[in-house]
N, C-alpha and C positions, 0 to 999 in steps of 0.2 A: 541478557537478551540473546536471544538464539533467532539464526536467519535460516529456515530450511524451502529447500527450492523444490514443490510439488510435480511442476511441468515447465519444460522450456523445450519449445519447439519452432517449428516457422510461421506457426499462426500469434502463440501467447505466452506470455512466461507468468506463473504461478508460484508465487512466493508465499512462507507464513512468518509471523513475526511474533518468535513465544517468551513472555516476560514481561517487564514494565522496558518500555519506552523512555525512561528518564537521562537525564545525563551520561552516566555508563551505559548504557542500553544504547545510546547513539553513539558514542566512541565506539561501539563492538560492532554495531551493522553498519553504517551509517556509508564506508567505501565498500561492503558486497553489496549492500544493497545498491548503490549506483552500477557494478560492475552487474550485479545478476538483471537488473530492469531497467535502468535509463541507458547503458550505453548498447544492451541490444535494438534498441528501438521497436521493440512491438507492444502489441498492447498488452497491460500486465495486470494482474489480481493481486490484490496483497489483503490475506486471510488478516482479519485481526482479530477474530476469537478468541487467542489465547493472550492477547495481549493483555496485562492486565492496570498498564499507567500509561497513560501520555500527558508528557510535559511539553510544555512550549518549543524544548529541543526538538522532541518527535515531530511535532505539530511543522515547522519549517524544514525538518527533512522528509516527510511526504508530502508536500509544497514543492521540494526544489525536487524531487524525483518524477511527480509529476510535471511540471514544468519542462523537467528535461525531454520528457517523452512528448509533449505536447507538439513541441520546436521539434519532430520528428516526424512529427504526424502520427501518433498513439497515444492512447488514451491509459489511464491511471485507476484503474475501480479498487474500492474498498470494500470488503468482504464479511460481513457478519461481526461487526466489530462487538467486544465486550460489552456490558452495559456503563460501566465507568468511562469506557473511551469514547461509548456514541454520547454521551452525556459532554464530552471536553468537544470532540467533534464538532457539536448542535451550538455550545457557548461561543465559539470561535467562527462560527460560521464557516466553518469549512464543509458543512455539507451540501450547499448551496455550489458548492467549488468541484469539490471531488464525488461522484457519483456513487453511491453505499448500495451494495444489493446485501439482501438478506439468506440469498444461497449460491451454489454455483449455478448453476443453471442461467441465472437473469445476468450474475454475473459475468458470462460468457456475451448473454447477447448484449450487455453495455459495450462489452469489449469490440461487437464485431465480427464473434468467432461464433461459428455455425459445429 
């Protein structure tokens, strides 16, 4: 699992997360990605396009990173996820939770940012 960081500015940070999201996958991101989006506190993107598995581990660490942001006052969007992940997404009901845009664009205006 690979974390690369798109844009981080004073409006939003833009993150992608390339790989499966499984076990390893959350040992490897799991503290930059709190360091690159929850402990800035703005609102943040997390592309999942290339992600290509989310396990249960994934699933409570964009949980607690949103969460963290939330108890900041910013918001957590999800970004064009795979079709296997929007598929674990929709079963867990997390999309109810976390807001999925299908490009950047919409994905900006969930965030906020103009």
């Amino acid at each position: 699992m690979e974390l690369t960081t798109l844009r981080s500015d004073d409006q939003v940070t833009h993150v992608a997360l390339i790989g499966k999201l499984d076990l390893a996958g959350v040992q490897q991101i799991e503290m930059k990605l709190t360091a690159a989006v929850a402990a800035r506190g703005k609102p943040a993107i997390v592309d999942l396009s290339q992600t290509t598995y989310l396990a249960s581990l994934g699933l409570r660490v964009l949980l607690t990173t949103a969460r963290a942001l939330t108890g900041k006052g910013a918001k957590m969007i999800l970004l064009n996820p795979s079709a296997p992940v929007l598929q674990v997404l929709q079963l867990g009901k997390l999309d109810a939770i976390l807001p999925i845009a299908t490009d950047l664009p919409a994905a900006l205006a969930l965030a906020g940012v103009k």
